[in-house]
C-alpha positions in Angstrom: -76.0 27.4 21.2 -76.7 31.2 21.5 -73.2 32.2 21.9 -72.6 29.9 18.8 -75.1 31.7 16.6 -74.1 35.0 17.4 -70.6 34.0 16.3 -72.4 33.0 13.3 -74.2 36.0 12.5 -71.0 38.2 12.9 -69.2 35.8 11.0 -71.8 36.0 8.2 -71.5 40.1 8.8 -67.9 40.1 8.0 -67.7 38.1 4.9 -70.3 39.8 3.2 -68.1 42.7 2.9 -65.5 41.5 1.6 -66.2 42.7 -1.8 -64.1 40.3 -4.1 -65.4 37.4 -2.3 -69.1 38.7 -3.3 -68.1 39.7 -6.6 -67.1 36.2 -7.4 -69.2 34.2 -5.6 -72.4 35.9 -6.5 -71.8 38.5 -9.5 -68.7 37.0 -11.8 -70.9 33.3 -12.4 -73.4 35.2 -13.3 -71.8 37.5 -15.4 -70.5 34.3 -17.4 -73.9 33.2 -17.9 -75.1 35.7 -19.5 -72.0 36.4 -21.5 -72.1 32.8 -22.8 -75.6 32.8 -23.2 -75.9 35.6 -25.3 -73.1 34.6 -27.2 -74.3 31.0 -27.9 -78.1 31.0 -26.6 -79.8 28.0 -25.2 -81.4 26.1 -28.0 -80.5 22.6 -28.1 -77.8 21.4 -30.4 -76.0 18.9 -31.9 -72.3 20.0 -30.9 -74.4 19.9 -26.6 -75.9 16.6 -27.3 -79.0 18.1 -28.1 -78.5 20.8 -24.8 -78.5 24.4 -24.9 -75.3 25.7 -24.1 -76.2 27.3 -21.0 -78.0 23.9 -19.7 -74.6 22.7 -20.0 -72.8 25.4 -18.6 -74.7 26.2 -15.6 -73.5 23.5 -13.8 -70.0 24.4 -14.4 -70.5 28.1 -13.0 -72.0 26.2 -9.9 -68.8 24.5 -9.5 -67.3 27.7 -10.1 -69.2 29.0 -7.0 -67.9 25.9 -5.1 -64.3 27.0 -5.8 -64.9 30.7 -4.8 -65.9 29.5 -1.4 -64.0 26.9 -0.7 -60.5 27.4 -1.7 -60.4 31.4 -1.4 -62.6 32.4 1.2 -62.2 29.4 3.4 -58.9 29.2 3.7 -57.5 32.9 3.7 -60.3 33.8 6.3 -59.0 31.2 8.7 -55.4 31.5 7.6 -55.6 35.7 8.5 -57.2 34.7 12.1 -54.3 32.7 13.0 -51.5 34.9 11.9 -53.3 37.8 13.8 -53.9 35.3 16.9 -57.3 35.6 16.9 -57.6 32.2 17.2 -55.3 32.1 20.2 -56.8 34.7 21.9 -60.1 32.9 22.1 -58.1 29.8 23.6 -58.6 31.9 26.9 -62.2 32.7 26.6 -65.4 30.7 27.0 -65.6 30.7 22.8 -64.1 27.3 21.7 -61.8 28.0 18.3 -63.9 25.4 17.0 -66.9 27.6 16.9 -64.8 29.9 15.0 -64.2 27.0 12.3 -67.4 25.6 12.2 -69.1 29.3 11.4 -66.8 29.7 8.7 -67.9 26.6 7.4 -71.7 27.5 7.5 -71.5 30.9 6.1 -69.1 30.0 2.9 -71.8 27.1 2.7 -74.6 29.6 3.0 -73.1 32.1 0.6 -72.5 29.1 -1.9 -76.3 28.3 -1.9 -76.9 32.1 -2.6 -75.1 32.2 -5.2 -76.0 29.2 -6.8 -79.9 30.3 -6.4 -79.0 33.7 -8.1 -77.7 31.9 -11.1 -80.5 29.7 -11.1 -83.0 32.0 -11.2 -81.3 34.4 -13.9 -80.6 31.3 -15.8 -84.1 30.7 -15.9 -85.4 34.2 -16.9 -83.1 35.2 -19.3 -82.6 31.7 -21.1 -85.4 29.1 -20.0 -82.3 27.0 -18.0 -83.7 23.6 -17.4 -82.8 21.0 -15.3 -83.5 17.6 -16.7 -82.4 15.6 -13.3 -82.9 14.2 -10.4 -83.5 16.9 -7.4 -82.1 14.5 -4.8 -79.7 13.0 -6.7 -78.4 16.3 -7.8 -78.2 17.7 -4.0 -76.7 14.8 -3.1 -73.9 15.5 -5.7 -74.0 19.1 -4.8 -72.5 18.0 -1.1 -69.9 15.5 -2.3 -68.2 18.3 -4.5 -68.9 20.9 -1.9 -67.1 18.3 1.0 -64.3 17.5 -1.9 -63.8 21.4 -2.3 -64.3 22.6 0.9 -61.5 19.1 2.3 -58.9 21.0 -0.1 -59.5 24.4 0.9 -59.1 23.4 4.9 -55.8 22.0 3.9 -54.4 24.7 2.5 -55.2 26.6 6.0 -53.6 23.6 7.6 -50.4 23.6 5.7 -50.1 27.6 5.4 -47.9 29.3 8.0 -49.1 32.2 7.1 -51.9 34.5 5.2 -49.2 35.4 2.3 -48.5 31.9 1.6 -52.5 30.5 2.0 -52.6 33.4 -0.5 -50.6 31.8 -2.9 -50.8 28.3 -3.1 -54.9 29.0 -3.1 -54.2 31.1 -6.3 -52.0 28.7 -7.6 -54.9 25.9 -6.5 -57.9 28.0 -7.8 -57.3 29.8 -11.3 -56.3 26.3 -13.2 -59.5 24.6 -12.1 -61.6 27.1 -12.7 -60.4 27.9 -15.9 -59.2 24.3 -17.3 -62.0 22.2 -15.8 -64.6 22.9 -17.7 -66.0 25.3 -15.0 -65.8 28.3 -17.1 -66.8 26.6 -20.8 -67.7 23.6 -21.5 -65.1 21.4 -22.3 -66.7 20.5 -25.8 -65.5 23.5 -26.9 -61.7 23.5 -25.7 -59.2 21.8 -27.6 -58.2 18.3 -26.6 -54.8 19.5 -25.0 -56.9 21.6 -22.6 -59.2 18.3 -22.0 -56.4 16.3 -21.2 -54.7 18.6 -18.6 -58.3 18.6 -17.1 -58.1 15.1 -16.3 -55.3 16.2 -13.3 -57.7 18.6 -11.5 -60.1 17.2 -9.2 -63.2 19.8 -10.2 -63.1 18.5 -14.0 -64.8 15.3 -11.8 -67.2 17.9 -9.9 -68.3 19.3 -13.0 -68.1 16.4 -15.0 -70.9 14.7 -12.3 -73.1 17.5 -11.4 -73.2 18.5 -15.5 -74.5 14.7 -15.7 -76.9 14.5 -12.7 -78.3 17.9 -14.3 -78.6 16.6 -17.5 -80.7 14.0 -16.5 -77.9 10.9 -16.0 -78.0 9.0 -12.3 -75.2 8.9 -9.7 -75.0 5.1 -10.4 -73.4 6.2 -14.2 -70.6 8.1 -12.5 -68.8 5.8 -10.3 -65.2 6.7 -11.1 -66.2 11.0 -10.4 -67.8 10.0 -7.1 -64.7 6.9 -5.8 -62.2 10.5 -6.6 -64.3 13.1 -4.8 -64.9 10.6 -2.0 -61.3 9.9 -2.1 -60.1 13.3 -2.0 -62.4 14.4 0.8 -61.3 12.0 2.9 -57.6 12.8 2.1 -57.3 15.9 2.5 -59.7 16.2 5.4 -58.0 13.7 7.2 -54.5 15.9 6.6 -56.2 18.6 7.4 -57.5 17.9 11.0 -53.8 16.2 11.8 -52.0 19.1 10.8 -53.9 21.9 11.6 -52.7 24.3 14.0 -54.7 26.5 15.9 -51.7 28.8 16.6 
């Protein structure tokens, strides 16, 4: 367990400077916020439902955060440790591989839930965010995206021969969902072309069920988001852990 933690703590050590992993897990939602929130403010409207814009936003930038972590850092982290053999090299030592993995998981996790609390608390300073939802409910939701995210961004370690290509298909993965899925802006206010294509992407349903846990909705009213995440998690996990390679 001690070996495990200090495996952690380095692991945590390293990722923290990787600067564009920082920048958009912890600055860029942020930076959104309060571009959109100064653009549109936070009083409630009609074109919202009667919700400030950034109450309907905010959930999208934590989705956002989800992305970041899951299907960039995730996967080109572990894909980089096995084209340099790092991960064979510890076959030979009294560190499992699996620790390796299982750290990775904890800090991206970690660094999600930082990032989501810096939001949170700007959101609330600079436009009076509020959350109209259920706090279990909502956390509850939180972990079905983050599994659903976090499934996909395993896969593409598992299926990536090497860094270069995790590097690609993550990119090709990662910018349409976060910028067609309502993570970004609110899909009220993109055309209904956009709104379709969002139907393909499996955040639109993160974003679409955490935006309506915050808003004060119950998990029971969003059956078909949560049958798709669940469904997708245990795809591509199960894909994941028969091909994944170690070497």
């Amino acid at each position: 367990m001690r070996r495990f933690k200090k495996i952690t703590i380095l692991e945590w050590k390293l990722l923290t400077r990787e600067f564009i992993t920082i920048f958009f897990a912890l600055i860029f939602p942020v930076m959104m916020l309060l571009l959109f929130g100064s653009i549109y403010g936070n009083e409630p409207n009609e074109f919202m439902n009667g919700y400030g814009t950034v109450d309907v936003s905010t959930p999208g930038y934590i989705n956002m955060i989800v992305a970041v972590t899951g299907l960039m850092s995730l996967p080109l982290t572990l894909a980089q440790y096995r084209e340099r053999k790092i991960l064979k090299r510890f076959m030979a030592s009294p560190i499992h591989p699996m620790d390796i993995l299982l750290s990775q998981i904890i800090v991206n996790v970690m660094l999600t839930l930082i990032g989501l609390i810096m939001l949170i608390i700007v959101g609330i300073i600079v436009f009076d965010l509020k959350f109209y939802g259920n706090f279990f409910e909502a956390l509850l939701a939180f972990i079905i995206i983050m599994l659903s995210i976090f499934s996909i961004g395993l896969f593409i370690t598992a299926i990536s021969k090497n860094t270069r290509m995790a590097n690609a298909i993550s990119y090709i993965i990662y910018f349409p969902m976060l910028f067609l899925s309502g993570a970004t802006m609110p899909l009220e206010l993109m055309p209904q072309t956009i709104r379709i294509i969002s139907k393909a992407l499996p955040m639109t349903y993160g974003v679409e069920l955490f935006k309506g846990i915050w808003l004060g909705d119950h998990l029971i009213d969003f059956s078909l988001e949560l049958l798709l995440l669940g469904g997708i998690t245990l795809l591509f996990g199960g894909l994941s852990i028969k091909l994944f390679k170690w070497v």
